[in-house]
C-alpha positions in Angstrom: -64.6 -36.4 76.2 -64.1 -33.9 73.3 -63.1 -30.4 73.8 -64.2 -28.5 70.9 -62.7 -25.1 70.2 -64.2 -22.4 68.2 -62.9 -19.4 66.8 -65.4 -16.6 66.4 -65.1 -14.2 63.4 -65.2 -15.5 59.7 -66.4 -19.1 62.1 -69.3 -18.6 64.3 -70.4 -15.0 62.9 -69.5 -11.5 61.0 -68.9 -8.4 62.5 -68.3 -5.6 59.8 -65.2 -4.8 61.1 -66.0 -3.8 63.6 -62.8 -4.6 65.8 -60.4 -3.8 62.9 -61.9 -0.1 63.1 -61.6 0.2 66.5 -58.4 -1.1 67.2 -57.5 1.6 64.6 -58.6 3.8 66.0 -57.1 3.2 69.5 -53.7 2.8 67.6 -54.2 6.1 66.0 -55.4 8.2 69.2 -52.1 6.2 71.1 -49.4 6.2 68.7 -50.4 8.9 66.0 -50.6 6.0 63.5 -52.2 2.5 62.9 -49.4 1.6 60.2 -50.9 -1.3 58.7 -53.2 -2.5 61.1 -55.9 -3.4 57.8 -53.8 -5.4 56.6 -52.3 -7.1 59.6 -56.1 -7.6 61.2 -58.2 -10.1 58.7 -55.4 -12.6 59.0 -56.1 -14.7 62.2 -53.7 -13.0 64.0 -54.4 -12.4 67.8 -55.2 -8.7 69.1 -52.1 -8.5 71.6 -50.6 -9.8 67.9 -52.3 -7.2 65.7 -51.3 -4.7 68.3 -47.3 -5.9 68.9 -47.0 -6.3 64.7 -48.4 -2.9 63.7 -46.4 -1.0 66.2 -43.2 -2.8 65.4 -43.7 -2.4 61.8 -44.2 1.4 62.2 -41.2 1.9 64.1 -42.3 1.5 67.5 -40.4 -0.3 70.3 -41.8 -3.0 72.9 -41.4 -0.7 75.7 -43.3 1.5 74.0 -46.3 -0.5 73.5 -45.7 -2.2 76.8 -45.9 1.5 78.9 -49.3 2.4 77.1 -51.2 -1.1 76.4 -53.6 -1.1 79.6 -54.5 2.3 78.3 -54.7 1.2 74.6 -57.0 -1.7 75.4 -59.4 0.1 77.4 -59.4 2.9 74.7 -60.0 0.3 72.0 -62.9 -1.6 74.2 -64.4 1.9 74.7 -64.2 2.5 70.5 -65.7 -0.8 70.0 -68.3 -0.5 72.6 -69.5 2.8 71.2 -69.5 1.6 67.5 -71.8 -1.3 69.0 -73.8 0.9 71.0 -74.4 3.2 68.0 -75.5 0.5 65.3 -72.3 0.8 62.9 -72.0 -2.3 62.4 -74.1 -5.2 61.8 -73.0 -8.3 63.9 -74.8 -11.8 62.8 -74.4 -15.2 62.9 -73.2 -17.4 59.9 -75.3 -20.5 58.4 -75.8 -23.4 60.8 -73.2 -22.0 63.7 -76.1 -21.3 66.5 -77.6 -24.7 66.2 -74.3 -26.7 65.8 -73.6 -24.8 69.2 -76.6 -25.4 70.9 -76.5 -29.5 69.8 -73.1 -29.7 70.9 -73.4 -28.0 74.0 -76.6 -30.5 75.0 -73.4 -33.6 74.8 -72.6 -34.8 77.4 -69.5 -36.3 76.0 -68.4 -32.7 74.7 -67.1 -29.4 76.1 -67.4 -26.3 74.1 -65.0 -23.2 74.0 -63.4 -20.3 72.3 -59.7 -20.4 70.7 -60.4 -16.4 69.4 -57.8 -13.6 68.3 -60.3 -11.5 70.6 -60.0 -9.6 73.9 -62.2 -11.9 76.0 -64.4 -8.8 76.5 -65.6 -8.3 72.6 -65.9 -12.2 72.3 -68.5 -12.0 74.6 -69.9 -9.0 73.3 -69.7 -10.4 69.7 -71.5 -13.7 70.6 -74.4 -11.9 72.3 -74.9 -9.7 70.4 -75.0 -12.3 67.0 -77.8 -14.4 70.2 -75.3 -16.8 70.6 -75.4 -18.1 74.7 -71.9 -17.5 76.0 -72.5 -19.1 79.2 -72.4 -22.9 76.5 -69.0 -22.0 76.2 -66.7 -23.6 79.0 -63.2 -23.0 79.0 -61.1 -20.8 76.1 -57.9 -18.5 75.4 -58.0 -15.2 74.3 -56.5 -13.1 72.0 -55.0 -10.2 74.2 -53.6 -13.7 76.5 -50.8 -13.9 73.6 -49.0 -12.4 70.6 -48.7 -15.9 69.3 -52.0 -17.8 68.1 -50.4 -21.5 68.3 -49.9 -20.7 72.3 -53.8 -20.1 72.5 -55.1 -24.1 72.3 -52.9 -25.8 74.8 -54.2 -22.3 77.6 -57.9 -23.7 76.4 -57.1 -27.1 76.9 -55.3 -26.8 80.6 -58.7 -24.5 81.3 -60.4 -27.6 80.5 -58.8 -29.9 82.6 -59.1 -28.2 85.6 -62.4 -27.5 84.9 -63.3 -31.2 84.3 -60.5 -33.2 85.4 -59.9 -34.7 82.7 -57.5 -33.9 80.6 -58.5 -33.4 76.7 -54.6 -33.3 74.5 -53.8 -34.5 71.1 -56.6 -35.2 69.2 -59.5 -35.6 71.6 -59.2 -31.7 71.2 -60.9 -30.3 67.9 -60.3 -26.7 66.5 -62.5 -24.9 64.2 -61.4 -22.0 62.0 -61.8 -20.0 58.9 -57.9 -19.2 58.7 -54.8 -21.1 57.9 -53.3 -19.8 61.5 -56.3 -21.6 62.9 -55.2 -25.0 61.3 -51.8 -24.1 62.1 -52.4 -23.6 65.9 -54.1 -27.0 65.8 -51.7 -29.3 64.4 -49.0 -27.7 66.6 -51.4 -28.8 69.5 -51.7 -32.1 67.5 -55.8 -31.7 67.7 -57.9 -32.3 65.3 -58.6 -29.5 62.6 -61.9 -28.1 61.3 -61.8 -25.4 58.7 -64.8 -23.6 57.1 -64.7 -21.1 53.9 -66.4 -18.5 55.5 -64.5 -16.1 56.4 -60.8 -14.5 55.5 -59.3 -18.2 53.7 -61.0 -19.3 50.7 -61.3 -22.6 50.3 -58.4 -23.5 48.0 -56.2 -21.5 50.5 -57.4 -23.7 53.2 -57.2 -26.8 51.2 -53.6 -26.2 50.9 -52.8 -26.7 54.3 -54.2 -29.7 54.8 -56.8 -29.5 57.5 -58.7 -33.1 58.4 -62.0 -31.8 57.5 -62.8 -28.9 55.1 -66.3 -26.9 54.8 -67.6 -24.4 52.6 -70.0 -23.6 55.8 -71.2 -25.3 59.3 -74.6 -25.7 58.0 -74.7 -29.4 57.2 -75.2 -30.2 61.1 -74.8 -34.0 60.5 -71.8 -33.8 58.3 -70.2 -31.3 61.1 -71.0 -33.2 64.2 -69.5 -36.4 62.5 -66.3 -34.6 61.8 -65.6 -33.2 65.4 -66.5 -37.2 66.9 -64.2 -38.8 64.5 
């Protein structure tokens, strides 16, 4: 069996920013500043991450964050619920990502799931919305579970086993990112890396680390599904 792990934005679809501008504008409603949340945001980071990293680097202690971050999530899932609800930004799906998912999920040799810097709630929203079926999507780890991406795989891969019995470490696990973290959480799991150029990374950057199979998009189904059953 094959658990294979995608991340969402810059992978699967695009979002316009829409979490970035949200989560700044929590920060900014909470804390009176979002500090370099723009710049902290496109990099693969997790949200608990993006959250912990801006505050610290504006000065802000752990206790701090930690006495207002129930209230900071909900305010950001409210921000980023409204922006969806009003049509700000446009959320779509990138070349070839819904029917690699939908092939892969008909396996029966393959469980799909999500290794995402996002809150479990705006994956799901995200991945609607871009008419992706979430329900294809068995086990994962979220962003708001950890400050640290590379902690995020092995969660998705325990989720896995107790889901099937079976347990899926070391390569039989494949990752699938648009960001260096992404191929850095994966080798520290010693899974199998996928990256694709369309998202934050280009593809020289992404080259460099050395991922076992580099794409400039997931739309060459064939060339894809031969990758991930390596």
């Amino acid at each position: 069996m094959r658990l294979v792990l995608f991340d969402i934005d810059g992978t699967l679809l695009l979002t316009g920013k829409v979490g970035q501008t949200s989560a700044k504008a929590a920060l900014e409603r909470f804390f009176g500043a979002a500090g370099r949340v723009d710049e902290f945001y496109p990099t693969g980071r997790t949200i608990e991450g993006i959250f912990v990293d801006t505050l610290v680097d504006a000065g802000f202690s752990d206790e701090e964050y930690r006495a207002k971050r129930e209230e900071l999530y909900a305010d950001f899932f409210a921000e980023f619920r409204a922006r969806i609800n009003r049509g700000d930004h446009e959320i779509k799906a990138l070349p070839g990502t819904k029917e690699l998912v939908e092939g892969l999920s008909a396996r029966e040799d393959i469980v799909l799931g999500l290794v995402t810097g996002n809150h479990q709630l705006t994956a799901e929203v995200k991945l609607t919305m871009a008419g992706f079926d979430i329900s294809v999507f068995k086990a994962g780890a979220y962003g708001h579970e950890s400050a640290h991406r590379p902690h995020l795989v092995p969660l998705a891969q325990q989720r896995a086993a107790e889901l099937t019995g079976q347990r899926v470490n070391g390569r039989e696990t494949v990752v699938i990112g648009d960001t260096t973290r992404d191929i850095a959480s994966a080798k520290a799991a010693g899974a199998l890396s996928i990256a694709v150029a369309t998202g934050t990374n280009a593809l020289d950057v992404l080259q460099a680390e050395a991922p076992d199979h580099i794409f400039t998009d997931l739309s060459d189904l064939q060339a894809v599904t031969t990758a991930i059953l390596q």
